[in-house]
N, C-alpha and C positions, 0 to 999 in steps of 0.2 A: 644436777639440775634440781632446782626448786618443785617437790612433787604438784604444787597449787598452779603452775605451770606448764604442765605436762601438752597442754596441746596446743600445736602452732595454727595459725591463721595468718593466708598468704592474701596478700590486696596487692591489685595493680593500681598504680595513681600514672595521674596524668603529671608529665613534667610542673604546672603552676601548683598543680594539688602536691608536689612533691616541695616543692619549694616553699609554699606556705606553714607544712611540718616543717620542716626545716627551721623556718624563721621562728617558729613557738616554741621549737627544740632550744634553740640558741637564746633566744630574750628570756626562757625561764630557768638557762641553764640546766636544762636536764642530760643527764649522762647520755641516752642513746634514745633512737628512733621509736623504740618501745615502747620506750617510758612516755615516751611525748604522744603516743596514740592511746596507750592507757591511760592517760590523763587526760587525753580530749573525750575519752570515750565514759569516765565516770564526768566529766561537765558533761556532756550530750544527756545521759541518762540524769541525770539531777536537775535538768531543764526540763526532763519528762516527765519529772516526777517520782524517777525510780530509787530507790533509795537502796542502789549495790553495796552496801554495806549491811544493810539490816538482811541478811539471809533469804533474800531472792538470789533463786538458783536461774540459769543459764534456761533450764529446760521450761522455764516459765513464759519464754520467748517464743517456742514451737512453734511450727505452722501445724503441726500433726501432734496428735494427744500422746502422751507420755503413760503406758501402763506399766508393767512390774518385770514386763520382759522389755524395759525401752520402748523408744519410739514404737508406736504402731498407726497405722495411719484410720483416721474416725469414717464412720457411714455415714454421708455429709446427711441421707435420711435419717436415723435413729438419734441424731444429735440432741443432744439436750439443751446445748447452747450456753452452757456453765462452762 
């Protein structure tokens, strides 16, 4: 397995949301289901602005701040707000 891959992420869809993958699978010809949701998912973020290729990491998404030991979650008081 591809080590830049190492972690799965499981989504439930509803049957129309499964069939609309499907249909973007198939019109772009992409090999598999995967392919077709990482590719929806760098247009989603290039529509936001994020530019997943230039070295925005995953952890820049957090709900909770990222220290040196990982996730730790902030003191919504002492927040600095950066």
């Amino acid at each position: 397995m591809n080590d830049l891959r190492a972690e799965r992420l499981q989504v439930m869809l509803s049957p129309d949301e499964l069939a609309a993958l499907d249909d973007f699978r198939f019109k772009h010809r992409m090999p598999t289901r995967a392919a077709a949701v990482r590719e929806l998912l760098k247009f989603g973020l290039a529509a936001a602005g994020v530019d997943a290729a230039a070295g925005v990491k995953s952890s820049s998404f957090g709900v909770f701040g990222r220290g040196p030991d990982g996730h730790t979650q902030e003191d919504p008081e002492n927040s600095t707000g950066t």
